[in-house]
C-alpha positions in Angstrom: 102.0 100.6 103.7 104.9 100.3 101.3 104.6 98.9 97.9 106.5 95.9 98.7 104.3 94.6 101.5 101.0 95.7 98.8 102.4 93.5 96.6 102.7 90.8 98.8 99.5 90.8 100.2 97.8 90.6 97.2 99.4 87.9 96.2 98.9 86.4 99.5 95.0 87.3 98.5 95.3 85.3 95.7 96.8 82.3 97.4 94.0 82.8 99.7 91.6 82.1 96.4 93.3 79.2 95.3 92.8 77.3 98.5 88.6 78.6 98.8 87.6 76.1 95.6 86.7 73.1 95.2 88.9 72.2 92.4 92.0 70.3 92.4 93.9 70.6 89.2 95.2 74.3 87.9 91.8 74.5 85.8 90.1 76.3 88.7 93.1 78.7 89.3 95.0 79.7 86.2 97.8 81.4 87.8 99.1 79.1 90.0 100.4 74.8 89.2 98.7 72.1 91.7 100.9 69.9 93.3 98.8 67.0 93.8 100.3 64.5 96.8 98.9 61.8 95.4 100.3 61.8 92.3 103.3 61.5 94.0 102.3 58.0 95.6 100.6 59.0 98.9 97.7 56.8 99.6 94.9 58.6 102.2 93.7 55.0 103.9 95.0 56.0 107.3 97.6 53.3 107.1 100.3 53.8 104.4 103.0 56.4 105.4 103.0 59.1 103.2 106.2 61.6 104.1 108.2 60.6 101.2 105.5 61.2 99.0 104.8 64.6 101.0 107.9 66.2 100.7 108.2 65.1 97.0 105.5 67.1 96.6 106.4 69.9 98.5 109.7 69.9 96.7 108.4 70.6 93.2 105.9 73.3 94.8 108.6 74.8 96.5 110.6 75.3 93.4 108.1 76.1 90.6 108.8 79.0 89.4 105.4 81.0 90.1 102.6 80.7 91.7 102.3 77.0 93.3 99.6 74.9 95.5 100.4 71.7 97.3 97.3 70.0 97.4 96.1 67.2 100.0 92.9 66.3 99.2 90.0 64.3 100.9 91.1 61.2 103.4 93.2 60.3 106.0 97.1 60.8 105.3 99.6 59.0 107.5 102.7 61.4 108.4 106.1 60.4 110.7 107.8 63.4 111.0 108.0 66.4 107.8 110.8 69.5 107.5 109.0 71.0 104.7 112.4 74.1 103.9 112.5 77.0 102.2 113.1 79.5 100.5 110.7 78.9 97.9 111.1 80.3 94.5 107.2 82.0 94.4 104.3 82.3 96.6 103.4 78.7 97.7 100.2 77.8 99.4 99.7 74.2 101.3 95.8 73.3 100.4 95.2 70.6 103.5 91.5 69.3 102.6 92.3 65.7 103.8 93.0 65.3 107.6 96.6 64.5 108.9 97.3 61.6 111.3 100.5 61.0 113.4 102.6 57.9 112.9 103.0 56.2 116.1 106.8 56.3 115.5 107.1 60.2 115.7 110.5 60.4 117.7 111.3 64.0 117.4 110.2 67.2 119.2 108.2 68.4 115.9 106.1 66.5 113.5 105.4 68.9 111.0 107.7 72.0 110.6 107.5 75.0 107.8 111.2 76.9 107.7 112.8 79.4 105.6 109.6 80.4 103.8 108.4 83.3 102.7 105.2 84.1 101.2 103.1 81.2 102.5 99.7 80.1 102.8 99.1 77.2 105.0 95.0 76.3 105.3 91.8 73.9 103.7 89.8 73.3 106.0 91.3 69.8 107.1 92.7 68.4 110.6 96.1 67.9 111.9 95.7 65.0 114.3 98.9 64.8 116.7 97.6 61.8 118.0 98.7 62.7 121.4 96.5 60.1 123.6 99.2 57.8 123.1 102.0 59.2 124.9 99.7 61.7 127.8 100.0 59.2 130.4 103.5 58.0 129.6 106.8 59.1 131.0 110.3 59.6 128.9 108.4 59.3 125.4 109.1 61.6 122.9 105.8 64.8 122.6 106.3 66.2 119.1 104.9 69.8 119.1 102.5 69.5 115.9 103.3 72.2 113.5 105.9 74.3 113.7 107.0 77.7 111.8 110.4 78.7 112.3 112.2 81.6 110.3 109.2 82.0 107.9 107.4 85.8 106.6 104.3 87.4 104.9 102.7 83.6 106.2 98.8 82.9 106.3 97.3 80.0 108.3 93.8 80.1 107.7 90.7 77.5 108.3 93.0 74.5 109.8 91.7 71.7 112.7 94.2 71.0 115.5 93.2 68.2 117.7 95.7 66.4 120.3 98.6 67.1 120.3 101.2 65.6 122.0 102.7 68.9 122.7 102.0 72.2 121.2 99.5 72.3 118.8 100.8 75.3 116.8 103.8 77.2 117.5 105.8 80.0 115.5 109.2 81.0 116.2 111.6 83.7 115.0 108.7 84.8 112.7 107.5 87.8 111.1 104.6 89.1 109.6 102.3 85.8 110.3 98.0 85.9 110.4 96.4 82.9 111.9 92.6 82.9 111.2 89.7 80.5 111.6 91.8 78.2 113.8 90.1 75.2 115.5 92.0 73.4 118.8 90.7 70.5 120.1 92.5 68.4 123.2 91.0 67.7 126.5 91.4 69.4 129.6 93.6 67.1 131.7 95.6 66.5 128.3 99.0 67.3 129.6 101.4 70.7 128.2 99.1 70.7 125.3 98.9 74.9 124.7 97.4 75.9 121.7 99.1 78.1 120.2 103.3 79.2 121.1 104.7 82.4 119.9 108.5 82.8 120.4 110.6 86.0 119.2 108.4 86.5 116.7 107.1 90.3 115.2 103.8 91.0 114.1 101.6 88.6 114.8 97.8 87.9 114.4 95.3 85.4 115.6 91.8 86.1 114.7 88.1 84.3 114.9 89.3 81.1 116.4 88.8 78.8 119.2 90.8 76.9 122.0 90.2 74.0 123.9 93.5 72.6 125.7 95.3 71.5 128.3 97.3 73.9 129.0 98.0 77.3 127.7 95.5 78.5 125.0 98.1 81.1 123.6 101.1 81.8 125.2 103.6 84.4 124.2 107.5 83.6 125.2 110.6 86.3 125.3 111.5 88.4 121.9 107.6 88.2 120.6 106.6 92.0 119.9 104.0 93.8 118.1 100.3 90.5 118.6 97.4 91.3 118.1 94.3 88.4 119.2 91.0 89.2 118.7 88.0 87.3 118.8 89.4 84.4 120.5 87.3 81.7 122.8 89.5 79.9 125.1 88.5 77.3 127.1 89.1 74.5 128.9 92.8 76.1 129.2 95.1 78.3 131.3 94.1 81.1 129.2 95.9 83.9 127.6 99.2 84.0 128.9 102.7 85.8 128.8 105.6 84.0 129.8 106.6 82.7 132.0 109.9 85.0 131.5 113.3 85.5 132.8 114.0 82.0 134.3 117.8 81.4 132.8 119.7 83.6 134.5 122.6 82.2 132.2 121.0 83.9 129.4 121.3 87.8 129.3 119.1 87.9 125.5 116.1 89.5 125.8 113.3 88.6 128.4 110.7 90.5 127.3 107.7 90.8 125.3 106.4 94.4 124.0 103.0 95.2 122.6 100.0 92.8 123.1 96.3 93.6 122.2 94.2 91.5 123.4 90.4 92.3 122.8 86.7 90.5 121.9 87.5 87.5 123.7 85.7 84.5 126.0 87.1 82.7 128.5 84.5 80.0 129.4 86.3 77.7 132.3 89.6 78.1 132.4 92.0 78.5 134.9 93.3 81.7 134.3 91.9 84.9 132.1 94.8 86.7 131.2 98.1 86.2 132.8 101.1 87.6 133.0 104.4 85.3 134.9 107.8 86.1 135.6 110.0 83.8 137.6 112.1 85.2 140.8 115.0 85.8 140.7 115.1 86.6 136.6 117.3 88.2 134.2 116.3 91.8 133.6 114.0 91.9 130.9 110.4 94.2 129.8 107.0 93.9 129.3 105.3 97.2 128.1 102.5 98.5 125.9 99.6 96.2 126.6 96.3 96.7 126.1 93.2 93.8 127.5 90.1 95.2 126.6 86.6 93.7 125.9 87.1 90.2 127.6 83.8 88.6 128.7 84.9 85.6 131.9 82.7 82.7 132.1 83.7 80.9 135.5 87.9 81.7 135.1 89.6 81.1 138.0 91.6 83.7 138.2 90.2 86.4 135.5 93.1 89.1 135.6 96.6 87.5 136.9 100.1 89.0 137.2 102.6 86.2 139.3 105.7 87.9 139.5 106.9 85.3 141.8 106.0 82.0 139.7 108.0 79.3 140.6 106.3 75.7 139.8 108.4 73.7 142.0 109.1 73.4 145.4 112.2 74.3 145.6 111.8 78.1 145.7 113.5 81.6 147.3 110.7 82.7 148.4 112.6 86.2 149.3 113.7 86.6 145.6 112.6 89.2 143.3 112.2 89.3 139.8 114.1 91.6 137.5 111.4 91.8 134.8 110.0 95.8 134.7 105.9 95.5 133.7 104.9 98.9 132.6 102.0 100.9 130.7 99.7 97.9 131.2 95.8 98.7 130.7 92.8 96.5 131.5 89.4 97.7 130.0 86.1 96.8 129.9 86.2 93.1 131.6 83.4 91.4 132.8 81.8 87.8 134.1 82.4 85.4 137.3 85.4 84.4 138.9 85.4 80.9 140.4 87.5 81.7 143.0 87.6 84.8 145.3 90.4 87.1 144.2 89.2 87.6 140.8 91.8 90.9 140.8 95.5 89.3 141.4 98.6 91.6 140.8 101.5 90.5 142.3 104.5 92.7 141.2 108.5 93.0 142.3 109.7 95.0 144.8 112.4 95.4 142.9 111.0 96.9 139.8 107.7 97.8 140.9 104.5 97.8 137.9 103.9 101.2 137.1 101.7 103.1 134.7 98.6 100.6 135.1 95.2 101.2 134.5 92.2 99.7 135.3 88.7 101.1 133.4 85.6 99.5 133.9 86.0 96.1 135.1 83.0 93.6 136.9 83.4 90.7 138.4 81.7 88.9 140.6 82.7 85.5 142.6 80.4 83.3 141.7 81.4 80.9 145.1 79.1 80.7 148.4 79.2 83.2 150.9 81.2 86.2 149.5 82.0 88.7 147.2 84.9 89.3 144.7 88.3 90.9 146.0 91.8 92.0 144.4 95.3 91.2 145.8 97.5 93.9 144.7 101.4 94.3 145.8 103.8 96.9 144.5 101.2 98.6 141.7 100.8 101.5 140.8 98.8 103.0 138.3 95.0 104.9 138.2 91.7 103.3 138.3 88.4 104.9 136.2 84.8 104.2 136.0 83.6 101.5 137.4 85.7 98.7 138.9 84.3 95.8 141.0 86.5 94.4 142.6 88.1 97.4 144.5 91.3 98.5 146.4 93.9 97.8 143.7 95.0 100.9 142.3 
């Protein structure tokens, strides 16, 4: 590791510190000044709007020079929509203790955004409440994704409460260098294009020891993202653990692919997919390479292990078309539980760029439905298959 990113991490370590106690002046942490939002006027009785006071807040943090906290204590703290930009002048942490409601009159496609950061430390213990129920069931109204990260670095989001959104509960884009731990998404099942957690052209990326509940996506990992790593994950109600769906402007020659994905130690309990990868037909060329799915327990998915390279929502499709996204060096390892439905194994690949170096080690699942056992679907694979694997006839 090179000095540089040493010395940012323990800094970041320190951050970390600052937001574990209880206190809430710079007594209990010496090296860093408290930005307190309620000194700044924001009231935490669920009513009063409180962005003004917010960014005030986040202003002086921002440009302390040094160490600096943000600090949101207990209550409920009304927000319309927040840009809180960068670059900051030291390491800045946001302390949210207090939970964070959506104003009704949130009109844009983001409530709360983090850009232009570096060296940040986002986490408490407290919720972010998008509020969504209020828009679900309604047609042309604005759905603000919750938080967004865009063009931020060295970033930790630890110990944070998500709970319905109106859109995305969490997304990070053009990012770098960003660990999400101890993360908490709450929104019900039928609660429309609510994923968890979005990762766009971002690099090195971790989600760790968290849980997600949605209705949609429970992380989903979009063109340009390289180099994720989610461990430890429990998804569910959802659409699981997916990549893409890629390649679908075939305007847009930029990349349309995603490289290096570990997925391991997770628990789908429900959901509608396991782990999934979709590409649309006919797509720009693009790649997806280097992934590893190991350890994955299913509890009643749908469809445990999915790869659509024909996905195409609507009606209106070529059903002759081929996609141009090459899938390659893809490994599924040690996976294991019920599938709701009978192809529990579904690998659907282009005949134009056929997948190629898969492997399949040790997989069992069984269809948990009347009257049958679990099969695979496999079309223009190829690959090797070791130990066990239940169902057969894939690879």
């Amino acid at each position: 590791m090179a000095a540089s990113s040493m010395v940012i991490l323990v800094a970041v370590f320190q951050l970390v510190l600052m937001l574990s106690c209880s206190c809430g002046t710079a007594q209990g942490a010496s090296s860093a000044r408290f930005f307190d939002v309620t000194s700044y006027g924001a009231v935490a009785n669920g009513k009063a709007e409180n962005s003004k006071q917010f960014l005030r807040a986040w202003d002086d943090a921002c440009q302390w020079n040094g160490n600096s906290v943000m600090h949101i204590p207990k209550g409920i703290f009304r927000l319309s929509t927040v840009d809180f930009i960068g670059p900051c002048r030291g390491f800045t942490a946001v302390r949210i203790v207090g939970d964070l409601k959506a104003s009704p009159g949130v009109s844009s496609d983001t409530w709360i955004s983090f850009q232009y950061v570096d060296r940040l430390l986002v986490g408490g213990g407290g919720t972010v409440d998008g509020q969504g129920a209020s828009v679900w069931s309604k047609t042309g109204q604005p759905r603000a994704i919750s938080m967004v990260f865009n063009f931020v670095k060295f970033v930790e989001i630890s110990n944070l409460n998500f709970i319905n959104s109106k859109s995305v509960h969490l997304k990070l884009f053009s990012s770098q260098k960003v660990i999400m731990s101890g993360i908490k998404i709450t929104a019900p099942e039928n609660s429309p294009n609510t994923d968890g957690i979005c990762i766009a052209e971002s690099q090195d990326i971790k989600l760790l020891h968290s849980s997600i509940a949605s209705g949609d996506d429970c992380v989903s990992m979009l063109s340009g993202t390289e180099n994720v790593e989610i461990a430890d994950v429990t998804c569910g109600p959802g659409h699981g653990i997916s990549v893409g769906s890629l390649g679908q402007n075939l305007g847009d020659q930029s990349n349309s692919g995603v490289t290096g994905l570990h997925v391991r130690n997770c628990t789908f309990i429900g959901t509608q997919n396991g782990v999934r990868i979709k590409t649309w037909a006919p797509s720009v060329p693009g790649l997806v390479s280097n992934f590893m799915f190991e350890d994955l327990h299913m509890k009643n998915a749908d469809n445990p292990i999915i790869i659509d390279q024909h996905y195409c929502p609507s009606r209106n499709c070529n059903n002759k078309a081929q996609s141009s996204i090459e899938i390659k060096n893809v490994t599924f390892r040690n996976i294991w539980g019920e599938s709701s439905t009978p192809i529990a194994l579904n690998i659907q690949c282009s005949s134009k760029v056929p997948c190629s170096e898969f492997k399949l080690q040790n997989i069992n699942l069984a269809y948990n439905g009347r009257g049958g056992v679990a099969k695979s679907d496999c079309l223009n694979v190829h690959g090797q298959s070791y130990g066990q694997t239940h169902p057969t006839g894939c690879l």
